[in-house]
N, CA, C and O atoms as a GROMACS GRO file, in nm:
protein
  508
    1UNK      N    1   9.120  10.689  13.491
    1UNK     CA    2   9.052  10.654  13.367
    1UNK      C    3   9.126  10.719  13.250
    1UNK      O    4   9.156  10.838  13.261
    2UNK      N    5   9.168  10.631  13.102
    2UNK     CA    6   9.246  10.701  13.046
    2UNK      C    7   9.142  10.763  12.979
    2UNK      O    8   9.025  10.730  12.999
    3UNK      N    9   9.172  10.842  12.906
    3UNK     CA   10   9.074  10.952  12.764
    3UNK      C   11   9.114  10.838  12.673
    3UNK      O   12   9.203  10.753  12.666
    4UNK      N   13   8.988  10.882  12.595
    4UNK     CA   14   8.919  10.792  12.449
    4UNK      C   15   8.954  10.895  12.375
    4UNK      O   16   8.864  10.976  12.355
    5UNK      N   17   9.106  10.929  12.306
    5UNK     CA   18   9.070  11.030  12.217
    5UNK      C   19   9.110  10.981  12.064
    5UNK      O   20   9.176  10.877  12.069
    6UNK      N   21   9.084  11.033  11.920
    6UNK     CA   22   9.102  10.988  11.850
    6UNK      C   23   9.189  11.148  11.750
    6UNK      O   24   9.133  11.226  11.673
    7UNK      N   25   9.328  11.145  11.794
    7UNK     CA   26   9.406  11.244  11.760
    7UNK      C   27   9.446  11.260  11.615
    7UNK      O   28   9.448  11.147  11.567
    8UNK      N   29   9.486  11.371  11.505
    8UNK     CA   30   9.483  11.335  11.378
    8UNK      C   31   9.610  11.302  11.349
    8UNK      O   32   9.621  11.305  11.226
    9UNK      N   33   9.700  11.277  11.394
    9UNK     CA   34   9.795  11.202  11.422
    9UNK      C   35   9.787  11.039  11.432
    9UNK      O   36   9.882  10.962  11.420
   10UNK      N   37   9.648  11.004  11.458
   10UNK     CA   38   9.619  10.826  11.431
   10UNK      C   39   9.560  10.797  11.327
   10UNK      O   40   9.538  10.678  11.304
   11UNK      N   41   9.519  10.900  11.234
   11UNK     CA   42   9.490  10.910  11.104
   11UNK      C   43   9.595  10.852  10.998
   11UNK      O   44   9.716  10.870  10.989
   12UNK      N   45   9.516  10.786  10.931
   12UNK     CA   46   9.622  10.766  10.787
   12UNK      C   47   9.639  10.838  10.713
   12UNK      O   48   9.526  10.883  10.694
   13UNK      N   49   9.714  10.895  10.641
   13UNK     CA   50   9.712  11.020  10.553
   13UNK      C   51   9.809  10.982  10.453
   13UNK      O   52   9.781  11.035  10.346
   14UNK      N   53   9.928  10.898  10.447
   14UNK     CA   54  10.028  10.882  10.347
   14UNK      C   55   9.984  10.803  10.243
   14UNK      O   56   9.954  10.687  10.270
   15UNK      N   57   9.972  10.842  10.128
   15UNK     CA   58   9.916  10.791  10.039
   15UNK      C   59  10.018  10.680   9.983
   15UNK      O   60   9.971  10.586   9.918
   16UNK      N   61  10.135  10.685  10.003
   16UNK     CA   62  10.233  10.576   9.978
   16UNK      C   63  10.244  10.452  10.090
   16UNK      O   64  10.322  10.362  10.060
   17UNK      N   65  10.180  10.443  10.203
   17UNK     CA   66  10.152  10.356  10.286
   17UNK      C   67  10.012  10.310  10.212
   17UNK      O   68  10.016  10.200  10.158
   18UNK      N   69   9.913  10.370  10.205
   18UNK     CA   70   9.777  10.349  10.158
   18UNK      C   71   9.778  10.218  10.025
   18UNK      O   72   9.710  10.116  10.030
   19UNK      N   73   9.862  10.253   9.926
   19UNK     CA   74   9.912  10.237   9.804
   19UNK      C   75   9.966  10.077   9.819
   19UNK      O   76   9.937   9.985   9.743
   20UNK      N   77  10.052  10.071   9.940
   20UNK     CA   78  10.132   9.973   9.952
   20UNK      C   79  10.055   9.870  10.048
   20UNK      O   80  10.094   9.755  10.065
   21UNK      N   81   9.953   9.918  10.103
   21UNK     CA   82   9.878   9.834  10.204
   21UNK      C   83   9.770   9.770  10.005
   21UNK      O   84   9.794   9.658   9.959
   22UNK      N   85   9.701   9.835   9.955
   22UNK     CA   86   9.603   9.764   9.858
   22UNK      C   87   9.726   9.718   9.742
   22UNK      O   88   9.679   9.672   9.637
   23UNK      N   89   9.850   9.724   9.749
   23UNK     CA   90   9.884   9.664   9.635
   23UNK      C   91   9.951   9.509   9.720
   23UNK      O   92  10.074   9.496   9.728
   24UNK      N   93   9.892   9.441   9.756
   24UNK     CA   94   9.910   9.312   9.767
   24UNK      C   95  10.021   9.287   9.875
   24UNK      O   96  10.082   9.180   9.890
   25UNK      N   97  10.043   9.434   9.968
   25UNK     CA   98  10.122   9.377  10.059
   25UNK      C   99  10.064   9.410  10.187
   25UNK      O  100  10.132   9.400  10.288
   26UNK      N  101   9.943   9.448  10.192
   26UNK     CA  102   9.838   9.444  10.331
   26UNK      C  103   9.771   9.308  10.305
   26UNK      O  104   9.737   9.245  10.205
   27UNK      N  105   9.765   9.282  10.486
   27UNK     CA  106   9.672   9.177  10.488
   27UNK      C  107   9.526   9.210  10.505
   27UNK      O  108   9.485   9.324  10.525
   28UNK      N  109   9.433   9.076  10.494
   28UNK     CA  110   9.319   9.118  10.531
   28UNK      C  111   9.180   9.021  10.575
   28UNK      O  112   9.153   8.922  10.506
   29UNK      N  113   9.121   9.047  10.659
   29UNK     CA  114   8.977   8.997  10.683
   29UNK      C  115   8.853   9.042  10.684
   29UNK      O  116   8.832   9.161  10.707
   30UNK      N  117   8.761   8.962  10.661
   30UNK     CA  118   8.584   9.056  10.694
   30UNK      C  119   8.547   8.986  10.802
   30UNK      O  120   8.561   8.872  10.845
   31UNK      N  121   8.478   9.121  10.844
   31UNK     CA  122   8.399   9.044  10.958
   31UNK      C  123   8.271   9.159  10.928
   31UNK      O  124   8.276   9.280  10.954
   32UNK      N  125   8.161   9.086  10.867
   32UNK     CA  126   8.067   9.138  10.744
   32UNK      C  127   7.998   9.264  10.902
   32UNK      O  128   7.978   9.218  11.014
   33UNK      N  129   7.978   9.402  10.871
   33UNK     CA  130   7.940   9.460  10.726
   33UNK      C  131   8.130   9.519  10.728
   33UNK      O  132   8.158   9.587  10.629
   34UNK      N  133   8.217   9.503  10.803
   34UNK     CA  134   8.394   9.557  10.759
   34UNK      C  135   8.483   9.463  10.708
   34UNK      O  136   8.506   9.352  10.756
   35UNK      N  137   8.522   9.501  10.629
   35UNK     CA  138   8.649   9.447  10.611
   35UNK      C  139   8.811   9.536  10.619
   35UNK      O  140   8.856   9.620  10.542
   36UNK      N  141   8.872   9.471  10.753
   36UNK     CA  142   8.974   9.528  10.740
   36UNK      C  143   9.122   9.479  10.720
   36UNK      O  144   9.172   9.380  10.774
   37UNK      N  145   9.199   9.593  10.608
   37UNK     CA  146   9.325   9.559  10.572
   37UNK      C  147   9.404   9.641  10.664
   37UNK      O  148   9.381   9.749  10.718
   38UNK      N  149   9.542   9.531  10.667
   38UNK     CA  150   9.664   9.568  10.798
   38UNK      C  151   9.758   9.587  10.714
   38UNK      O  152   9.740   9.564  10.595
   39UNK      N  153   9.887   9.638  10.768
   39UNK     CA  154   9.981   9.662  10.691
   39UNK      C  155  10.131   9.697  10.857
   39UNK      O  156  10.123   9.785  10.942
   40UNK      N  157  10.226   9.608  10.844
   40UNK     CA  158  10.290   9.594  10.980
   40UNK      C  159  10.441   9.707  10.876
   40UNK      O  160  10.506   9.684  10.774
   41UNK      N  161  10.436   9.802  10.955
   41UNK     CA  162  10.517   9.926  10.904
   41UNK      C  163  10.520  10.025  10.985
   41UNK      O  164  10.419  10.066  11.042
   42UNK      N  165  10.666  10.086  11.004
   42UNK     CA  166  10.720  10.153  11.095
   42UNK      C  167  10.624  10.334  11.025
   42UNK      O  168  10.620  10.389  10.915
   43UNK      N  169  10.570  10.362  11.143
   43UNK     CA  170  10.549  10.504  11.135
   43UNK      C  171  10.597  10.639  11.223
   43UNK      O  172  10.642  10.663  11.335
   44UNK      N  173  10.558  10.711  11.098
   44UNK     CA  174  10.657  10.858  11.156
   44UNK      C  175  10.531  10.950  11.284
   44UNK      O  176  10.481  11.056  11.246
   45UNK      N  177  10.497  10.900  11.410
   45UNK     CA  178  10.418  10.877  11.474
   45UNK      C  179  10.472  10.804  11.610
   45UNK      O  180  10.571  10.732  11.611
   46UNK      N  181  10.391  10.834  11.724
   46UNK     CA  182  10.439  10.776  11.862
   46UNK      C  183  10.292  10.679  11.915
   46UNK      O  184  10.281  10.619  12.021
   47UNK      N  185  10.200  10.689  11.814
   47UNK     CA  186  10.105  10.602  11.794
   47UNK      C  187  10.133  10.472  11.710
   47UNK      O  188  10.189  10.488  11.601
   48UNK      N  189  10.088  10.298  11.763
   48UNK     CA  190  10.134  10.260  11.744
   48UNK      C  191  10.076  10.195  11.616
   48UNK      O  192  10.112  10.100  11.546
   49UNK      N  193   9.966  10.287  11.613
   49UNK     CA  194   9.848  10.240  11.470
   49UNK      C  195   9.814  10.360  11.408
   49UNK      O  196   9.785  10.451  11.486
   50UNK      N  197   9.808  10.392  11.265
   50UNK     CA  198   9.732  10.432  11.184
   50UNK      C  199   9.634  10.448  11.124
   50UNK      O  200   9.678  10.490  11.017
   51UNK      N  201   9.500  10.443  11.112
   51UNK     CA  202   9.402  10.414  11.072
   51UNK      C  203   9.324  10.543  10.966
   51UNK      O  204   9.336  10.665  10.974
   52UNK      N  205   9.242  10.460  10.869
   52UNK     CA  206   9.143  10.556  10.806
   52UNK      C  207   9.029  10.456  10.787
   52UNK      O  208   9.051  10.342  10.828
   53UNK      N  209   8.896  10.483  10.723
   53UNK     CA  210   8.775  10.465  10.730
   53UNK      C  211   8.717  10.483  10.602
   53UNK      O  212   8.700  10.601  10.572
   54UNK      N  213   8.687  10.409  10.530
   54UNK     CA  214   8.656  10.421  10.403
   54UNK      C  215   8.496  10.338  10.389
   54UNK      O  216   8.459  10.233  10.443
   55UNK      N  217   8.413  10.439  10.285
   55UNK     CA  218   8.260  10.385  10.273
   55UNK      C  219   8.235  10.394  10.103
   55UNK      O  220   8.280  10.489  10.038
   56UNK      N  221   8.169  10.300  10.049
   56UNK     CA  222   8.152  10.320   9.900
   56UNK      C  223   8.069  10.381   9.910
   56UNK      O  224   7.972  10.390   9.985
   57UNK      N  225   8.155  10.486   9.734
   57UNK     CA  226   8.039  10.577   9.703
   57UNK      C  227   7.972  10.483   9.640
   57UNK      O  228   7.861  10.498   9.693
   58UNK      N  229   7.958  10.386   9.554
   58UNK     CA  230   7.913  10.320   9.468
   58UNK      C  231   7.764  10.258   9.499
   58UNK      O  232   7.670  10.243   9.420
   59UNK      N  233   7.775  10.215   9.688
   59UNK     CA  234   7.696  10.166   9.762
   59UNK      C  235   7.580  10.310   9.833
   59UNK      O  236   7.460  10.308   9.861
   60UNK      N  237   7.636  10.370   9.836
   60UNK     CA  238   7.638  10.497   9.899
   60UNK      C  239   7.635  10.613   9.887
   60UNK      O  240   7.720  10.688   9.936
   61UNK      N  241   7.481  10.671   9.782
   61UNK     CA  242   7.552  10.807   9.697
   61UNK      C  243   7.540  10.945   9.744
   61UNK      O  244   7.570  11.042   9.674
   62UNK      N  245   7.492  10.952   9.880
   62UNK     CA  246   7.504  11.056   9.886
   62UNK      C  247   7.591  11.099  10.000
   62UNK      O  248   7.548  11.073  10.113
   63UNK      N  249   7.708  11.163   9.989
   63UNK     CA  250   7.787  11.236  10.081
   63UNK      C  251   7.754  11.253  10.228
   63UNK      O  252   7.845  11.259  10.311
   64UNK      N  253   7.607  11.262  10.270
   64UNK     CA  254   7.590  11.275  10.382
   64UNK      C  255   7.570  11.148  10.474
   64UNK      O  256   7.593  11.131  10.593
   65UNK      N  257   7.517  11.062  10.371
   65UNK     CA  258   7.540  10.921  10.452
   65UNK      C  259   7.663  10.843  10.448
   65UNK      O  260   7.664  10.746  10.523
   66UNK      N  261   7.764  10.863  10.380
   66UNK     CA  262   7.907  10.813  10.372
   66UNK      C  263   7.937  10.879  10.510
   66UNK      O  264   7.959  10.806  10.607
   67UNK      N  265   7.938  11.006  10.520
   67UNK     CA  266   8.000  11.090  10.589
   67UNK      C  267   7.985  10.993  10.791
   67UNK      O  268   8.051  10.960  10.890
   68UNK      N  269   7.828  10.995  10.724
   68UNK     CA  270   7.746  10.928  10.862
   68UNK      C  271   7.826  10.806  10.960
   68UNK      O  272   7.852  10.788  11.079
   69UNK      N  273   7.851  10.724  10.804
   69UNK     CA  274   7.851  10.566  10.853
   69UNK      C  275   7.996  10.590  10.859
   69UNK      O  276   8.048  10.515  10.942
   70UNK      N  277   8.081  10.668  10.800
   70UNK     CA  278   8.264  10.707  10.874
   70UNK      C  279   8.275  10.741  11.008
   70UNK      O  280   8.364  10.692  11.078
   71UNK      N  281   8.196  10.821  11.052
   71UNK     CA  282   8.156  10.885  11.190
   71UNK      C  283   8.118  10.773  11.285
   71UNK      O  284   8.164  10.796  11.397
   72UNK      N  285   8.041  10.648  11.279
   72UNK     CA  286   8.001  10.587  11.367
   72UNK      C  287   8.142  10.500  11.372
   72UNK      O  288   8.205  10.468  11.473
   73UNK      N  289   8.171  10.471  11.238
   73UNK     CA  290   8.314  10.386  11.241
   73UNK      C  291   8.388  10.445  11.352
   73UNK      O  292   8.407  10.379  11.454
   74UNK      N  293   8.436  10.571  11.340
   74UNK     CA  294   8.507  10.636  11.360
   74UNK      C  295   8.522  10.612  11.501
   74UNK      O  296   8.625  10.559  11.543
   75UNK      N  297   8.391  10.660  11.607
   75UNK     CA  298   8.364  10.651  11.722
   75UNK      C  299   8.346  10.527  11.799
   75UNK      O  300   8.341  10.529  11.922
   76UNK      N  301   8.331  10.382  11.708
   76UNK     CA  302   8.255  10.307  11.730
   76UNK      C  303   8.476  10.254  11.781
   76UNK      O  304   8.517  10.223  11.893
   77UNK      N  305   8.546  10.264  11.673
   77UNK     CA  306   8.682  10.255  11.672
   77UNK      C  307   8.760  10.359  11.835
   77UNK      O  308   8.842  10.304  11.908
   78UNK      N  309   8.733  10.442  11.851
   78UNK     CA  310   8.765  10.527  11.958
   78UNK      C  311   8.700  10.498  12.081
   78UNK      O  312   8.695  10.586  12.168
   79UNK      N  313   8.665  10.421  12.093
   79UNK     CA  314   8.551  10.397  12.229
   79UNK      C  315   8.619  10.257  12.292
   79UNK      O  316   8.621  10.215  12.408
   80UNK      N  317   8.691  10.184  12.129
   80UNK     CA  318   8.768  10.007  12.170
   80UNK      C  319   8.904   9.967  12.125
   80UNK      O  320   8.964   9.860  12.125
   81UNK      N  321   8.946  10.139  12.071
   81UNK     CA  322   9.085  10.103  12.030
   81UNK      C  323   9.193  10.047  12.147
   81UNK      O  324   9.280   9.965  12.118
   82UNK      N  325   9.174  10.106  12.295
   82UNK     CA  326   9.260  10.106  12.366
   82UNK      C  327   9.357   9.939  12.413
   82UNK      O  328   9.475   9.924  12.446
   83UNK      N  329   9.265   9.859  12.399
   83UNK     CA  330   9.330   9.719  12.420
   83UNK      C  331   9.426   9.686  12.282
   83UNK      O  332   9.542   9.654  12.307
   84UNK      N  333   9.391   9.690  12.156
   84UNK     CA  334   9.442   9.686  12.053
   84UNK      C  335   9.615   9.799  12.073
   84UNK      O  336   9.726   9.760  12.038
   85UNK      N  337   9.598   9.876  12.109
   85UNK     CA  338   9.724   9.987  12.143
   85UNK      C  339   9.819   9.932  12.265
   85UNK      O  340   9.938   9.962  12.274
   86UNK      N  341   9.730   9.824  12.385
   86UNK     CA  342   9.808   9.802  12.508
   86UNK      C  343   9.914   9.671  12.438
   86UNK      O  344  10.026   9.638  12.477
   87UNK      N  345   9.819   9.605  12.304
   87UNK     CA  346   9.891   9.479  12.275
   87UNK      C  347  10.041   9.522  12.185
   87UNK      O  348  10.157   9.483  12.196
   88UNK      N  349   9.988   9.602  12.112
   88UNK     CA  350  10.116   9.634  11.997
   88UNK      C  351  10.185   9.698  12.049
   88UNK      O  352  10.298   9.680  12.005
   89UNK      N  353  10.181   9.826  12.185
   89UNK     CA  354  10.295   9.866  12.259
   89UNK      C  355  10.381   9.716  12.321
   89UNK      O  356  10.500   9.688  12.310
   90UNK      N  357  10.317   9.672  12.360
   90UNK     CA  358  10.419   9.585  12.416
   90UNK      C  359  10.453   9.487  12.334
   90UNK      O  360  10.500   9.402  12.410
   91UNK      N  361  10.458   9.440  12.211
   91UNK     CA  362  10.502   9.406  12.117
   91UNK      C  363  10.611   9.481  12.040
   91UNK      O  364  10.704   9.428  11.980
   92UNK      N  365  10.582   9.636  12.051
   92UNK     CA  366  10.678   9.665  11.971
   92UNK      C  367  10.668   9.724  11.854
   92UNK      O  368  10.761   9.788  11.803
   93UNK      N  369  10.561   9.709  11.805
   93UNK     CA  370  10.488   9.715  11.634
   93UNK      C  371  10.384   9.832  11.659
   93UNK      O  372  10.329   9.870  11.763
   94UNK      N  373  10.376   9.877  11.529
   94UNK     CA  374  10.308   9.940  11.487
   94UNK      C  375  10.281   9.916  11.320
   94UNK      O  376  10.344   9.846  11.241
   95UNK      N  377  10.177   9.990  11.300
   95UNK     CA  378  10.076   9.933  11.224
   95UNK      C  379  10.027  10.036  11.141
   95UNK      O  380  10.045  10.149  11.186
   96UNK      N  381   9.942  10.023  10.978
   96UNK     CA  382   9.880  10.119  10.910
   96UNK      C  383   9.717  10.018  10.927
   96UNK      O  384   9.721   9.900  10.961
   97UNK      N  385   9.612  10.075  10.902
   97UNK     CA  386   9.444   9.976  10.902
   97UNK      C  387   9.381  10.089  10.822
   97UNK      O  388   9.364  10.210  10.832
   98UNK      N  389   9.350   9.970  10.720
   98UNK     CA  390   9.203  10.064  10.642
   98UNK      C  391   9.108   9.998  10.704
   98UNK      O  392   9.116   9.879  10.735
   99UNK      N  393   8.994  10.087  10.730
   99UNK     CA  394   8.847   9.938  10.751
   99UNK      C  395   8.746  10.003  10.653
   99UNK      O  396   8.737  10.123  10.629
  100UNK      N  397   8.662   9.894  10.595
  100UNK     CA  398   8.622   9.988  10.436
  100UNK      C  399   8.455   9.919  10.523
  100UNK      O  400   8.462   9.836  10.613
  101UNK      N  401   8.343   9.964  10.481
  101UNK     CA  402   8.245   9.958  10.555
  101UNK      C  403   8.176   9.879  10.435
  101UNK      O  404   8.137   9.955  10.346
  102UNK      N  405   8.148   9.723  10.409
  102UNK     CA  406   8.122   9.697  10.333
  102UNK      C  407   7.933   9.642  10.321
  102UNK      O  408   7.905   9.541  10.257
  103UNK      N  409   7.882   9.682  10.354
  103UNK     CA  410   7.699   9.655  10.386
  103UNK      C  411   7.657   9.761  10.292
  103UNK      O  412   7.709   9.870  10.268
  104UNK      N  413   7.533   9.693  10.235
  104UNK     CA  414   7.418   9.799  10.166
  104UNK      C  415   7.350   9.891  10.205
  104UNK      O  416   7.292   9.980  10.142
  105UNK      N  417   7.358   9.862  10.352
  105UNK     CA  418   7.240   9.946  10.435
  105UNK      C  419   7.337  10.001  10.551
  105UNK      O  420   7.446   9.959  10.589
  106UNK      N  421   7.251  10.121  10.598
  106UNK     CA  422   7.314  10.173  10.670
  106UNK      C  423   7.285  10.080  10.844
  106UNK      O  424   7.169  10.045  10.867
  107UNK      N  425   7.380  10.054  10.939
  107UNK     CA  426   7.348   9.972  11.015
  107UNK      C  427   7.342  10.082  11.146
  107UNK      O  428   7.396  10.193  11.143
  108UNK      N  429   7.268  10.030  11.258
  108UNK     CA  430   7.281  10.116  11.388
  108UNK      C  431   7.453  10.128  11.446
  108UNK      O  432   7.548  10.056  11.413
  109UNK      N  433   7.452  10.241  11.538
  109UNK     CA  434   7.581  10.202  11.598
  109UNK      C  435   7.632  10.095  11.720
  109UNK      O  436   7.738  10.081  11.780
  110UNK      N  437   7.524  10.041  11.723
  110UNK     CA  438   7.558   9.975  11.852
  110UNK      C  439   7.601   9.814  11.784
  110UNK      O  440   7.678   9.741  11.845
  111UNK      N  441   7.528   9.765  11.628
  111UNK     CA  442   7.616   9.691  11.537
  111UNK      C  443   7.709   9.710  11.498
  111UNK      O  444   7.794   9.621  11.508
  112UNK      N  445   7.744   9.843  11.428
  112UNK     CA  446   7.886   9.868  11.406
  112UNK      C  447   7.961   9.849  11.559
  112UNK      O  448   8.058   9.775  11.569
  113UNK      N  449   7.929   9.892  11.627
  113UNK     CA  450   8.038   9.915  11.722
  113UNK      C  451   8.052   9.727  11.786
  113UNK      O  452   8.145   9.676  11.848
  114UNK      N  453   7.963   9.685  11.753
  114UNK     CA  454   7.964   9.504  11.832
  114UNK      C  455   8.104   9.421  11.735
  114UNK      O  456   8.189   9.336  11.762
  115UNK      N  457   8.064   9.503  11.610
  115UNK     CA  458   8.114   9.440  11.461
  115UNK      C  459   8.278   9.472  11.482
  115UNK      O  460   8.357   9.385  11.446
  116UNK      N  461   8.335   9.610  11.545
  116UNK     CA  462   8.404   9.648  11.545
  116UNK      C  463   8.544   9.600  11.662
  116UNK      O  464   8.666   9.591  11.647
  117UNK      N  465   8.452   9.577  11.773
  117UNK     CA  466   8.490   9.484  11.900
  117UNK      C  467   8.546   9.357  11.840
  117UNK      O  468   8.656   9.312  11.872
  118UNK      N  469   8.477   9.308  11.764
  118UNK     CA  470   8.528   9.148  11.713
  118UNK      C  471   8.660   9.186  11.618
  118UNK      O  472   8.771   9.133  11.620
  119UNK      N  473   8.610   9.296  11.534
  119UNK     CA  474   8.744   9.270  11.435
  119UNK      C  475   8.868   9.324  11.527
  119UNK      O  476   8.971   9.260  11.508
  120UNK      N  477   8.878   9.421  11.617
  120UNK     CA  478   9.007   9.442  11.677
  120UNK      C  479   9.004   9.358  11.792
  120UNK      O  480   9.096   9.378  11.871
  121UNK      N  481   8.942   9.293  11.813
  121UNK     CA  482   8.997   9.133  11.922
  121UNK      C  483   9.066   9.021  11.748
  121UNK      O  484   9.167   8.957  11.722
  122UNK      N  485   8.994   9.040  11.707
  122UNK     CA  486   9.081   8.948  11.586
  122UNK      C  487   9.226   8.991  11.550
  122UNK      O  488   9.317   8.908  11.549
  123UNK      N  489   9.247   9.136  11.518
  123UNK     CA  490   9.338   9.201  11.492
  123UNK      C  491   9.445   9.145  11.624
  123UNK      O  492   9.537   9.065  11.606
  124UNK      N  493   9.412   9.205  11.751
  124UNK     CA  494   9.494   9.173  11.794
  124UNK      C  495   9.589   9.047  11.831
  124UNK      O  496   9.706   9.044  11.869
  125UNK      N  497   9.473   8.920  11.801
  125UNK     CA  498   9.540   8.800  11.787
  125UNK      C  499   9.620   8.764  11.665
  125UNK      O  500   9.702   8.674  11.682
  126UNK      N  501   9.610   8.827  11.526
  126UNK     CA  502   9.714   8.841  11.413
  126UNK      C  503   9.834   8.876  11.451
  126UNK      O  504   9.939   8.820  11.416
  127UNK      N  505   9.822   8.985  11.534
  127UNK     CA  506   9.948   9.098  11.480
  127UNK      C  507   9.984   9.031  11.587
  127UNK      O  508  10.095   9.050  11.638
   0.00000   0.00000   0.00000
């Protein structure tokens, strides 16, 4: 059985990848309450994806529930990344992903995580 781990090394952190994924050269879909943007770019990493997790404050004002609904992302992402990783190793590619959590309400995890299944079975038929 492999480990589900989510290392900070699969984290996005370069703000010049970030930059270049929202200035019109990431792609993107919703699959309501996420929408996530891709970006096909070589990283300094032996992972073949990047990812971060983004929640409006705008939607969302207090810190502890942003914090919340990143966390279920987070886990909900670590529990189904592994097929998404078996496709792009053997492809070759690697990848940067924002997924921005776009709903009013805060949803259970077992929606996020259903929501999350679909968008990286989608993902993987893009890339």
């Amino acid at each position: 059985m492999e480990k589900k781990t989510f290392d900070t090394s699969e984290r996005l952190k370069s703000r010049k990848i970030i930059e270049r994924i929202f200035n019109r050269e990431g792609k993107s879909f919703s699959n309501y309450p996420l929408r996530v943007i891709w970006l096909e770019t070589p990283l300094d990493t032996t992972f073949p994806v990047q990812i971060t997790f983004s929640v409006s404050k705008k939607k969302f004002k207090k810190a502890v529930n942003r914090n919340r609904i990143k966390r279920l992302m987070r886990e909900a992402y670590r529990l189904n990344k592994a097929k998404l990783y078996a496709s792009l190793s053997a492809q070759e590619k690697q990848g940067a992903i924002i997924i921005i959590y776009a709903a009013n309400e805060e949803l259970s995890f077992q929606e996020i995580e259903s929501k999350m299944k679909q968008a990286l079975k989608r993902l993987r038929r893009i890339v």
